[in-house]
TIBALO-809736 format. One record per atom (N, C-alpha, C): residue in one letter; x, y, z; residue number from 1. Coordinates in steps of 0.001 Angstrom, whole numbers, plus 500000, padded with zeros to 6 digits. Each point is the difference from the previous one (the first is absolute). Layout:
<nodes>
- A|X|Y|Z|NUM
...
</nodes>
This chain:
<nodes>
- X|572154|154204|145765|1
- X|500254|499973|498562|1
- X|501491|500096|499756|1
- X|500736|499206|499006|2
- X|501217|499733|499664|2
- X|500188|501107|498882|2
- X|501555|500431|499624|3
- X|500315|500518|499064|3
- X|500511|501482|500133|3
- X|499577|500526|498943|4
- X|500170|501873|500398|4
- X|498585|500683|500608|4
- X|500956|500593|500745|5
- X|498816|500649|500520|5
- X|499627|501304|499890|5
- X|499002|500513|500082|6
- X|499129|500681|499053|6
- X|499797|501662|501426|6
- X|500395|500803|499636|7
- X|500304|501412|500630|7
- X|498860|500657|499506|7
- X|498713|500092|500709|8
- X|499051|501164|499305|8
- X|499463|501384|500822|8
- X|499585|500872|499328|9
- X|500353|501241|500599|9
- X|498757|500515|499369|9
- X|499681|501084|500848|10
- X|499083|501646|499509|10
- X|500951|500496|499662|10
- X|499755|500359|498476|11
- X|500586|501090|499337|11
- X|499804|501516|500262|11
- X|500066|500857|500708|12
- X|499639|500904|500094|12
- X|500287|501484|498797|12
- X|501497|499510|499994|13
- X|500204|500912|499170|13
- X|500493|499687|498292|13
- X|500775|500339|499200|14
- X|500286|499403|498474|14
- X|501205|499995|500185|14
- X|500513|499267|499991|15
- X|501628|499197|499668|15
- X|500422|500530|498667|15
- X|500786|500493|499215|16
- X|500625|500395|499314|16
- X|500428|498062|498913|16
- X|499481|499746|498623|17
- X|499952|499230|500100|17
- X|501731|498788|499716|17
- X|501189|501003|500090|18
- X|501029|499162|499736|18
- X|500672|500121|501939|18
- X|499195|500454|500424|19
- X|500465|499968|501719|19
- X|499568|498663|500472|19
- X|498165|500185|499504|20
- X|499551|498746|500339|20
- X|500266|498164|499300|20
- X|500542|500643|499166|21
- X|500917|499143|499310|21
- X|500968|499008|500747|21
- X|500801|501083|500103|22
- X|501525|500105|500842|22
- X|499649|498886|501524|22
- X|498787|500575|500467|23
- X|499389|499544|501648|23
- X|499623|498692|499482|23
- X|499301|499426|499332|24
- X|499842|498181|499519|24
- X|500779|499729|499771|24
- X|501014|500381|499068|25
- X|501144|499457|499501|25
- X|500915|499431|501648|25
- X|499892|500804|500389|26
- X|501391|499827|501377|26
- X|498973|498953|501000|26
- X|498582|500360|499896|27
- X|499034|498978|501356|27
- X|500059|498229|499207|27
- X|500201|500373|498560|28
- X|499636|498626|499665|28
- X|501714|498795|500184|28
- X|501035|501124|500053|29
- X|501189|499291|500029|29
- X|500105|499547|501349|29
- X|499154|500706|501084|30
- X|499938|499225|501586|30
- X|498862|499493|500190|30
- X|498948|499498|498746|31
- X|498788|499058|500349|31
- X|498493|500561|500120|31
- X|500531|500866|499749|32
- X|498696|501054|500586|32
- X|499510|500762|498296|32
- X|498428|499773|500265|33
- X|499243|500897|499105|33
- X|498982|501315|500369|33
- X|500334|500530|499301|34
- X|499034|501268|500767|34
- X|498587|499947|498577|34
- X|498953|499931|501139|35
- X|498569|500326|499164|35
- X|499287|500645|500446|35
- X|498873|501099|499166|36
- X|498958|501249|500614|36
- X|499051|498656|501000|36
- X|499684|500804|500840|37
- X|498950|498867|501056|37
- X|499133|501211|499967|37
- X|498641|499577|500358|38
- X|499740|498598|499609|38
- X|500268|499902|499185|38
- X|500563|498064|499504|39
- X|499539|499528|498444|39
- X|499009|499470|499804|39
- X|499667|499202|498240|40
- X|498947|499214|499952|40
- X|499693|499039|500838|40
- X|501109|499167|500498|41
- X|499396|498844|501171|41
- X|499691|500776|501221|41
- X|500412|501000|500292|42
- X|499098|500436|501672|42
- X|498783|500626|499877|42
- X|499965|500813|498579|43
- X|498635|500182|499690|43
- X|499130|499128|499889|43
- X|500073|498844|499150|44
- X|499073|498783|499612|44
- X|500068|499081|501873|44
- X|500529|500204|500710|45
- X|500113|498966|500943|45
- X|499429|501346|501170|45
- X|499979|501035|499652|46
- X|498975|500804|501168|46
- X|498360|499830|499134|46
- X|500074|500308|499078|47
- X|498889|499294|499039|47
- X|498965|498693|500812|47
- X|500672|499160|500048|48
- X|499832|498509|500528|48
- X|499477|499834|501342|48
- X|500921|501203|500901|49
- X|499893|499753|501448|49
- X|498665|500661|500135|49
- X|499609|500975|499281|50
- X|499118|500909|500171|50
- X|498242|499066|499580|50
- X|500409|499761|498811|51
- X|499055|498989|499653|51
- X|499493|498682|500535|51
- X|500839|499350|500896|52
- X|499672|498789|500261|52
- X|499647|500133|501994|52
- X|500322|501472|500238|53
- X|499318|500796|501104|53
- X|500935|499415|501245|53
- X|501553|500005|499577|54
- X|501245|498927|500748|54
- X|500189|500890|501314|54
- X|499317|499627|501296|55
- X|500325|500343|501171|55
- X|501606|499675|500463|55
- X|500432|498938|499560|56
- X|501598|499576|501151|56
- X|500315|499325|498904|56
- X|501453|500394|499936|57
- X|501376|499613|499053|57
- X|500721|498837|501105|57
- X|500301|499171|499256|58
- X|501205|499306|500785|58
- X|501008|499563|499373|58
- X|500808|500454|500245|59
- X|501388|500283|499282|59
- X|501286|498938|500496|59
- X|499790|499333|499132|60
- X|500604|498824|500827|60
- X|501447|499946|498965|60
- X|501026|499759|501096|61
- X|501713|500459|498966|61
- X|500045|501461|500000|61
- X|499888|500973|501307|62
- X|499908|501320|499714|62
- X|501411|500793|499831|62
- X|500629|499074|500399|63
- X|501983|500996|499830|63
- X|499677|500930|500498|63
- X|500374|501057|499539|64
- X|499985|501561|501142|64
- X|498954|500626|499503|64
- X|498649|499372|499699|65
- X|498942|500517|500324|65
- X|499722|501453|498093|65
- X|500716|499038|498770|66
- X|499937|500868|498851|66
- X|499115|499895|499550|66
- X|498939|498608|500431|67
- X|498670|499594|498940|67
- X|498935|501172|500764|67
- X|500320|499973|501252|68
- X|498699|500366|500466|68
- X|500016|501901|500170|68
- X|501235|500058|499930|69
- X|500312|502133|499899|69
- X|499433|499930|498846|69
- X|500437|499583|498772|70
- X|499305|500548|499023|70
- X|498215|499499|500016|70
- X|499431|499201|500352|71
- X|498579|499789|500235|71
- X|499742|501491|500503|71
- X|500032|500244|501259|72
- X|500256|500934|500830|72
- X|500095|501727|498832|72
- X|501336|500140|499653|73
- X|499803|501328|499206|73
- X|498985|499788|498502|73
- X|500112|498447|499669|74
- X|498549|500619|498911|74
- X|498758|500122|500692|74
- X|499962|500178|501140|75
- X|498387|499798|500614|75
- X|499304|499829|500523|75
- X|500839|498117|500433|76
- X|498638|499204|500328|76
- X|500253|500452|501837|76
- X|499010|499834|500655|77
- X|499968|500368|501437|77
- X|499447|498986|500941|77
- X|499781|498661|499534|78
- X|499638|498769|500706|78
- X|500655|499525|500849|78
- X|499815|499348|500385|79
- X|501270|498892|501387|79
- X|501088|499340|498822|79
- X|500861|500148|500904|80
- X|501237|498931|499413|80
- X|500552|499749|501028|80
- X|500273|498033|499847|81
- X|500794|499156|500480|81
- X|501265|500017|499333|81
- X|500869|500284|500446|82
- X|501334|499208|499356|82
- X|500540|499504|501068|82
- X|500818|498479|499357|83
- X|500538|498958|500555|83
- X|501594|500221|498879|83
- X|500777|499953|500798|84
- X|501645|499509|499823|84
- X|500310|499255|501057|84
- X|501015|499379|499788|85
- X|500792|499298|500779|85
- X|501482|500254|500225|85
- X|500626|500772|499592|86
- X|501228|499953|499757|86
- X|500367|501511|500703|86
- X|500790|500019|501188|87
- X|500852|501011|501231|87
- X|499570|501119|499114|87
- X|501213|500761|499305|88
- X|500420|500803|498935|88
- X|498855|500611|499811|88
- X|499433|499279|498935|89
- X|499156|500652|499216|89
- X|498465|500800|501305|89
- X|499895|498820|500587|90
- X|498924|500187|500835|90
- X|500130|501589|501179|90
- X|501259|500027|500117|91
- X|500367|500848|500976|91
- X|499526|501629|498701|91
- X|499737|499993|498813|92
- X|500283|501133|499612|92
- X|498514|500126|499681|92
- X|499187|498710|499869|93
- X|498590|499974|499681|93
- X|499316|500006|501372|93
- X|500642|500231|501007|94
- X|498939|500646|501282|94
- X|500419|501473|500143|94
- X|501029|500633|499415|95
- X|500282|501110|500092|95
- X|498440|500760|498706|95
- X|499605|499101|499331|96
- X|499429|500670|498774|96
- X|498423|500203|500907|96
- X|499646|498926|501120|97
- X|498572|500143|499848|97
- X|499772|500732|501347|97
- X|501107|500228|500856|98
- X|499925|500618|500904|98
- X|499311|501298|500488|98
- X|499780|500618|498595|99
- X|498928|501070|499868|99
- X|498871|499821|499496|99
- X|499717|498820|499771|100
- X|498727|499784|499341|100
- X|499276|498781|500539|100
- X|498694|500572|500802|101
- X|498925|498913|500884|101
- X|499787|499154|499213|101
- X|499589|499538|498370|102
- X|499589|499457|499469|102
- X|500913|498767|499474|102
- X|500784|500139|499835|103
- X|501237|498993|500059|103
- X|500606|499522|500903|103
- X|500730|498864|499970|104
- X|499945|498865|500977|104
- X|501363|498933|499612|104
- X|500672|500124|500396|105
- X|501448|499165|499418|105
- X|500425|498130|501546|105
- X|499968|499214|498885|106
- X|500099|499240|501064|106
- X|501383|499071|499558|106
- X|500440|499835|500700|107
- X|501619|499214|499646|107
- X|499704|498893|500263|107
- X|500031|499028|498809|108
- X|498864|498747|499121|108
- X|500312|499305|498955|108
- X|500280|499067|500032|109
- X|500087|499339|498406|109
- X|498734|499643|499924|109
- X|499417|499956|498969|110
- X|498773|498777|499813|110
- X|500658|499162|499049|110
- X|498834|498734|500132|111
- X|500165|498669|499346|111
- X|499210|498797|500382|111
- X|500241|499057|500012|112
- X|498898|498811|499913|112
- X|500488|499611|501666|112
- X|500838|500437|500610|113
- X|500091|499267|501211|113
- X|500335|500748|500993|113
- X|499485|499940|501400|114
- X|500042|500955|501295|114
- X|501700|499499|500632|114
- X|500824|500568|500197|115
- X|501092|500053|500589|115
- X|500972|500607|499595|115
- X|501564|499796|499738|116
- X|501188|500264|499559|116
- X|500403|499868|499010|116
- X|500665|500737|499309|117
- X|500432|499535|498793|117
- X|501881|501366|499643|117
- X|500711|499217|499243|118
- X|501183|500534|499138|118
- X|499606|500778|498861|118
- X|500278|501787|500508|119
- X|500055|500032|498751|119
- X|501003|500771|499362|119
- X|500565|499767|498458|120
- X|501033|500409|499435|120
- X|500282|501721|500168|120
- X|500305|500611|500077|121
- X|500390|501737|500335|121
- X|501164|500335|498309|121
- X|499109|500207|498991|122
- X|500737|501241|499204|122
- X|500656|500659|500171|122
- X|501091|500639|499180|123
- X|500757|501233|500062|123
- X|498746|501347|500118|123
- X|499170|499497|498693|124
- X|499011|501119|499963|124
- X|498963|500162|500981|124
- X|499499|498728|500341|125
- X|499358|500157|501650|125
- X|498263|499030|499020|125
- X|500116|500725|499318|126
- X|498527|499948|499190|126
- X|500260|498180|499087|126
- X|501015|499975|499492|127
- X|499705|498723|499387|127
- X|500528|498389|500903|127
- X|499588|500752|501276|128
- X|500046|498725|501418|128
- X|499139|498996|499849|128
- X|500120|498584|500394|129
- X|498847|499460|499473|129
- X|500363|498935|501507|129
- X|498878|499144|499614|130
- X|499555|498482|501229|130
- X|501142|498852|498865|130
- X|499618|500274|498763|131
- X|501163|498969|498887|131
- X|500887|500456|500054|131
- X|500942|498706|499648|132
- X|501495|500563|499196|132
- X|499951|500512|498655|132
- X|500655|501007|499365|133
- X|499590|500879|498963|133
- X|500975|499137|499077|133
- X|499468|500306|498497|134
- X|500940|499084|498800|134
- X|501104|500467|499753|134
- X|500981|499827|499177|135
- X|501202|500912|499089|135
- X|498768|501065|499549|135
- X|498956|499844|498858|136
- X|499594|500703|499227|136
- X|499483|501056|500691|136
- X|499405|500261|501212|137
- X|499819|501197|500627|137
- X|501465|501085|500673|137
- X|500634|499392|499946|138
- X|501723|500408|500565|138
- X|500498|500513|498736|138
- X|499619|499545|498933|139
- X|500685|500236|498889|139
- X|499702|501242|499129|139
- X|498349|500088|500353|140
- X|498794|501114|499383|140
- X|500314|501182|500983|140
- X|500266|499705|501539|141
- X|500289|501317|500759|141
- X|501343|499777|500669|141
- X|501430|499932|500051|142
- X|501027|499680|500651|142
- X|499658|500724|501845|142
- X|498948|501056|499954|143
- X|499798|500169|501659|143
- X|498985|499402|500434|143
- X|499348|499078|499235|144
- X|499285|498915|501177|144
- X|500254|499012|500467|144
- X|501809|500019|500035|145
- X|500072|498526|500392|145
- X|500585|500186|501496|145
- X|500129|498197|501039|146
- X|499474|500054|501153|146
- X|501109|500614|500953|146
- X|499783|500033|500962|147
- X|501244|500707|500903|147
- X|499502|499649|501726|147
- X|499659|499568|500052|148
- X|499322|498811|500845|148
- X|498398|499908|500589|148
- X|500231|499487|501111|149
- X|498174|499370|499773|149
- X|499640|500635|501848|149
- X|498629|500064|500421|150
- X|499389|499974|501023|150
- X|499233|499811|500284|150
- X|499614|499269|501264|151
- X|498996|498946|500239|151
- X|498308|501239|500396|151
- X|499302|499604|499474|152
- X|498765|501091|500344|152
- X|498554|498603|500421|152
- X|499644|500843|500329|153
- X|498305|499497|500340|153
- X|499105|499725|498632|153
- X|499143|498825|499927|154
- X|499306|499741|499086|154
- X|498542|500018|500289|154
- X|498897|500208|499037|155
- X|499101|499905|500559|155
- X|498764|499629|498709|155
- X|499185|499524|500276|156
- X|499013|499517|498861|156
- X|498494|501236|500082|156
- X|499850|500685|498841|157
- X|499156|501164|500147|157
- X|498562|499480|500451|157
- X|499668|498474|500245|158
- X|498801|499799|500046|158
- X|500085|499775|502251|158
- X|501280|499520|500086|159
- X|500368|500610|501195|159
- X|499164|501009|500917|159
- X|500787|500951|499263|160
- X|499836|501769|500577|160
- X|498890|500714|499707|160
- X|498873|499363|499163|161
- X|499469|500592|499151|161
- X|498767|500640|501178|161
- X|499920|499644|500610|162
- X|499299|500446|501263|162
- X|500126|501152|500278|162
- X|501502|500084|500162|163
- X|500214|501307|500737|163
- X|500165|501135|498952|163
- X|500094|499540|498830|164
- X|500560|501374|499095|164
- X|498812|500298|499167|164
- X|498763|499126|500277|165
- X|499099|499906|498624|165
- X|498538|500983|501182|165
- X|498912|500621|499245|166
- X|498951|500731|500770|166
- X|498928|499146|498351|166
- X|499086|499756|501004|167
- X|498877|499321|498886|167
- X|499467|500693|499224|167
- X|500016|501503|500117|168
- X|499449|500707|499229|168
- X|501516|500625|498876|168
- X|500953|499286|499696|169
- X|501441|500127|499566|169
- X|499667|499388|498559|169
- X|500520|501285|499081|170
- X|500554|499079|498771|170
- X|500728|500279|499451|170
- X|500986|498539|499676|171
- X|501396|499977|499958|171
- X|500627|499500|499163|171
- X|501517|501130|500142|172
- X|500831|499496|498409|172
- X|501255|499781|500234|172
- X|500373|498710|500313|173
- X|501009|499158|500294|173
- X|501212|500496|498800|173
- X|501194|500701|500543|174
- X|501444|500120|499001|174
- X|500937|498828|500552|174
- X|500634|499819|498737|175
- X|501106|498624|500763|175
- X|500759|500664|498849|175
- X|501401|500096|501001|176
- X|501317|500330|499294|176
- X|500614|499050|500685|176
- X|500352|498890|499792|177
- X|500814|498953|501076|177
- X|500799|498869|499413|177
- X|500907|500444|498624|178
- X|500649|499702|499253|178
- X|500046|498073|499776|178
- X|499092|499879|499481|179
- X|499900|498428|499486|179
- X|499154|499345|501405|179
- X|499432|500790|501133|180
- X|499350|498898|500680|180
- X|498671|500437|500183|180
- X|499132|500252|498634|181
- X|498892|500520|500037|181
- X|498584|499116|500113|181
- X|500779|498823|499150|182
- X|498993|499009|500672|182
- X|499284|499787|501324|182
- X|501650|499585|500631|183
- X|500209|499407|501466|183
- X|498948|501180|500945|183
- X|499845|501055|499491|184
- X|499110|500894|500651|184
- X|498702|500081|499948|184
- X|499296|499847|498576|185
- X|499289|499896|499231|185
- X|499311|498555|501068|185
- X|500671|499066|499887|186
- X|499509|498489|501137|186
- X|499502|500809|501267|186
- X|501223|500172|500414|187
- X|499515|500672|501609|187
- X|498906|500988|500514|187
- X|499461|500294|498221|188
- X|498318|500820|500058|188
- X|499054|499129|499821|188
- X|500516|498446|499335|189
- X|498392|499653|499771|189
- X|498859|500500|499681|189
- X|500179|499432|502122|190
- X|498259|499829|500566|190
- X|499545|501723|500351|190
- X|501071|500845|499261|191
- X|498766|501251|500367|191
- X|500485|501107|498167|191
- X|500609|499070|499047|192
- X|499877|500933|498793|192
- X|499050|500324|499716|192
- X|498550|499188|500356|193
- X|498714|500247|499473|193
- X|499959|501728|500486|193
- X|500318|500370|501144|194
- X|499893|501184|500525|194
- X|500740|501264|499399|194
- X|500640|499598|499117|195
- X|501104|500936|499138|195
- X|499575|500720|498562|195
- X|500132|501012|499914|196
- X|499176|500600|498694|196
- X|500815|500035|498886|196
- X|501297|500378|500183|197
- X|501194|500422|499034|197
- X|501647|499072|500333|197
- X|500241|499378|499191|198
- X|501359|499792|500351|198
- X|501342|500598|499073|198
- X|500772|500888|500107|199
- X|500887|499711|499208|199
- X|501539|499358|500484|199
- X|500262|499542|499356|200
- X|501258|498940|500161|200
- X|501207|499891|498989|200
- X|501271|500492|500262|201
- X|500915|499608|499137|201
- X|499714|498813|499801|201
- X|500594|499789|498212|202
- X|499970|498693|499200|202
- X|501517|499544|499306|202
- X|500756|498829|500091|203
- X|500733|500420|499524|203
- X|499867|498916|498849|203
- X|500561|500850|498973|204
- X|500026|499173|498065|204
- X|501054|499084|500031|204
- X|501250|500184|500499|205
- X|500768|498816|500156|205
- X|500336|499981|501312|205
- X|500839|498832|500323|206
- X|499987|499079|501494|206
- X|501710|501289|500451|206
- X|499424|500648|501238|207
- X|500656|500816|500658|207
- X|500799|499234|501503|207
- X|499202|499257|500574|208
- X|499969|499688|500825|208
- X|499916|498748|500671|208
- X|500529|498617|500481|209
- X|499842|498884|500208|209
- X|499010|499665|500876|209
- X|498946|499559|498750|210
- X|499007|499694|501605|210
- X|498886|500718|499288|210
- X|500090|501215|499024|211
- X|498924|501039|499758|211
- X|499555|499404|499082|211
- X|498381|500213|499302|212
- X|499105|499867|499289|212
- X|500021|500620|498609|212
- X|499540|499572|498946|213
- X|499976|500872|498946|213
- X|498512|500851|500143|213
- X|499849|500989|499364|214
- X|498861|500669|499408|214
- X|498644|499404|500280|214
- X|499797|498837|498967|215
- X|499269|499403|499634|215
- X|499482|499206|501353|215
- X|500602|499706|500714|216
- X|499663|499100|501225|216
- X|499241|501358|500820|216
- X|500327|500843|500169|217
- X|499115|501116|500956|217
- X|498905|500619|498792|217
- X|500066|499778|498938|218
- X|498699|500543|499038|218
- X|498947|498990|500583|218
- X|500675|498947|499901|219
- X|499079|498481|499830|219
- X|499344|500133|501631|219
- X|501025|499861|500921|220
- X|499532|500159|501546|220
- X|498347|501115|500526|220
- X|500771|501032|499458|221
- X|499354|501390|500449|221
- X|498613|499743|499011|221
- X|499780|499388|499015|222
- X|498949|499696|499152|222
- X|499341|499139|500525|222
- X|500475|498925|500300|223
- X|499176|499150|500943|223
- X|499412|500289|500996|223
- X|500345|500988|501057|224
- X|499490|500660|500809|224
- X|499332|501632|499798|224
- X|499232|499795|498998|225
- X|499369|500854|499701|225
- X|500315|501514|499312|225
- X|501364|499999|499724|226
- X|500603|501650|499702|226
- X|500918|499653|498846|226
- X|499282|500622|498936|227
- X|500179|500491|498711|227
- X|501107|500775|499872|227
- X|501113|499611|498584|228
- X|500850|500995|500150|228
- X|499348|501602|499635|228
- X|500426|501389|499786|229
- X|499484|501037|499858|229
- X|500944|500870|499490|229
- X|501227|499873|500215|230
- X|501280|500927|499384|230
- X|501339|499597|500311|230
- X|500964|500405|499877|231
- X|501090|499526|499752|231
- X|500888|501689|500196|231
- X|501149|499661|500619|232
- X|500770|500996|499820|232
- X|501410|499419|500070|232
- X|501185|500453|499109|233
- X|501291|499693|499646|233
- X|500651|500660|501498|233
- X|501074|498804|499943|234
- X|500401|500001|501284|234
- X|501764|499586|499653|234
- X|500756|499196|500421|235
- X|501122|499673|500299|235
- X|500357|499632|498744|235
- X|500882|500775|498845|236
- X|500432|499546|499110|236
- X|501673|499840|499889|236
- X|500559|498764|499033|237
- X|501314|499973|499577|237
- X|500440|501253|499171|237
- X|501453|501149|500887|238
- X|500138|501324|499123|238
- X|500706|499234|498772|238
- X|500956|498788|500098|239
- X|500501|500090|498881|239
- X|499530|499176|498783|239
- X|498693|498461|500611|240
- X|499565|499623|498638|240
- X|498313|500463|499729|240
- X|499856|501386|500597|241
- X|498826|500763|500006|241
- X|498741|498997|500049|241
- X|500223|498970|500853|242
- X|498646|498485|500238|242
- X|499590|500901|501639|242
- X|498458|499690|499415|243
- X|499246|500573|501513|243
- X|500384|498634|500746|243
- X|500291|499844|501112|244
- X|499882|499164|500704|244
- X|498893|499328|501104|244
- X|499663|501673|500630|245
- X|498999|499666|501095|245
- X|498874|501450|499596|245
- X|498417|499422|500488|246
- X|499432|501068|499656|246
- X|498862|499810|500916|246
- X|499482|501150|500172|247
- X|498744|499888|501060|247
- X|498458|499712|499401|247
- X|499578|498485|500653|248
- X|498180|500113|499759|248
- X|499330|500266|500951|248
- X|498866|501134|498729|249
- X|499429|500184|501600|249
- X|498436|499436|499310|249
- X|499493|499376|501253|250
- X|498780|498655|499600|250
- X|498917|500926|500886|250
- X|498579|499607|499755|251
- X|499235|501015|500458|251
- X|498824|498622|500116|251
- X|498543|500079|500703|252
- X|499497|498944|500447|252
- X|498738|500454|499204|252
- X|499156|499167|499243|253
- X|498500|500961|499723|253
- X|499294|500083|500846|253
</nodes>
């Protein structure tokens, strides 16, 4: 996920309220927001996991492993896959699962095709992509722009799906993979039928060369059987306050 990023915490004790003031004021001038956790989206999305009876997460675009800690402290206790590709980040997301049997980190791009691929390396690490990124995403965050690129492994999830999938598994595909959500989305095909939940960044305007609008993964993920179900605000412009990118999450009847 692009933009500011979001600092959440157990409150344990009461902040005094012009201290806690003082503490946003200074996190938001270096990018950072602080919120009580859980919030409404980890509640409503442990909600979901619980309900739709989600054995294995696969966390695909995991960066240092932030989607799946917080899964993790609201709760959920299922298998998780995460796939990154990128040195950096990956080196800090095997430090995360190293204590935990149930998680599983594999250094991975997915996408529509088995081999090699370039990919761009962020300042921020997180808004790395398989595309070249626009002005308008450089412009909305001045630290996501590129600082060079590295070549990683590619792989198509219908591929692997062997090895990461148990028949008695049901599963809720995350894609954080900045404009190449499609290209992933392909490389499931022949086994989405097998998928219960997807959520997927969307982005409202064109971020990325090469990336999809919204509407093309509503339309996709509908065709293949999964309904949108919620929405959560994601990567917005701080200075012309336009959401840019936001998360759907599609659910199957």
């Amino acid at each position: 996920m692009s933009g500011r990023r979001t600092v959440q915490a157990v409150l344990r004790t009461r902040v005094p309220p012009r201290l806690a003031e003082a503490i946003q004021n200074s996190l938001h001038r270096l990018g950072y927001e602080i919120q009580a956790f859980p919030g409404p989206a980890d509640r409503r999305r442990m909600t979901l996991l619980r309900t739709r009876g989600i054995t294995l997460v696969l966390d695909v675009g995991a960066n240092a492993g932030q989607y799946a800690t917080r899964l993790r402290d609201a709760g959920y206790t299922g298998r998780i896959l995460s796939f990154e590709p990128q040195g950096g980040p990956f080196r800090q997301l095997e430090r995360c699962v190293r204590n935990d049997p149930g998680w599983e980190a594999r250094r991975l791009a997915l996408g529509d095709e088995d081999g090699r691929a370039e990919i761009h390396r962020a300042a921020n690490t997180f808004s790395s992509s398989l595309l070249p990124m626009k002005d308008r995403h450089i412009d909305s965050d001045p630290t996501s722009f590129y600082v060079g690129s590295e070549a990683v492994a590619t792989a198509r999830l219908e591929s692997i799906w062997e090895e990461v999938h148990r028949p008695e598994d049901r599963v809720w595909l995350k894609l954080d993979v900045q404009g190449y959500e499609l290209h992933v989305l392909r490389g499931a095909q022949s086994v989405i039928k097998n998928i219960d939940v997807v959520q997927t960044e969307m982005s409202l305007v064109p971020l990325y060369d090469g990336d999809v609008s919204w509407r093309d993964l509503v339309d996709w993920l509908r065709d293949h059987g999964l309904r949108l179900a919620g929405l959560e605000p994601g990567f917005d412009d701080q200075q012309t306050g336009e959401l840019l990118q936001a998360d759907g999450i599609f659910i199957r009847d």
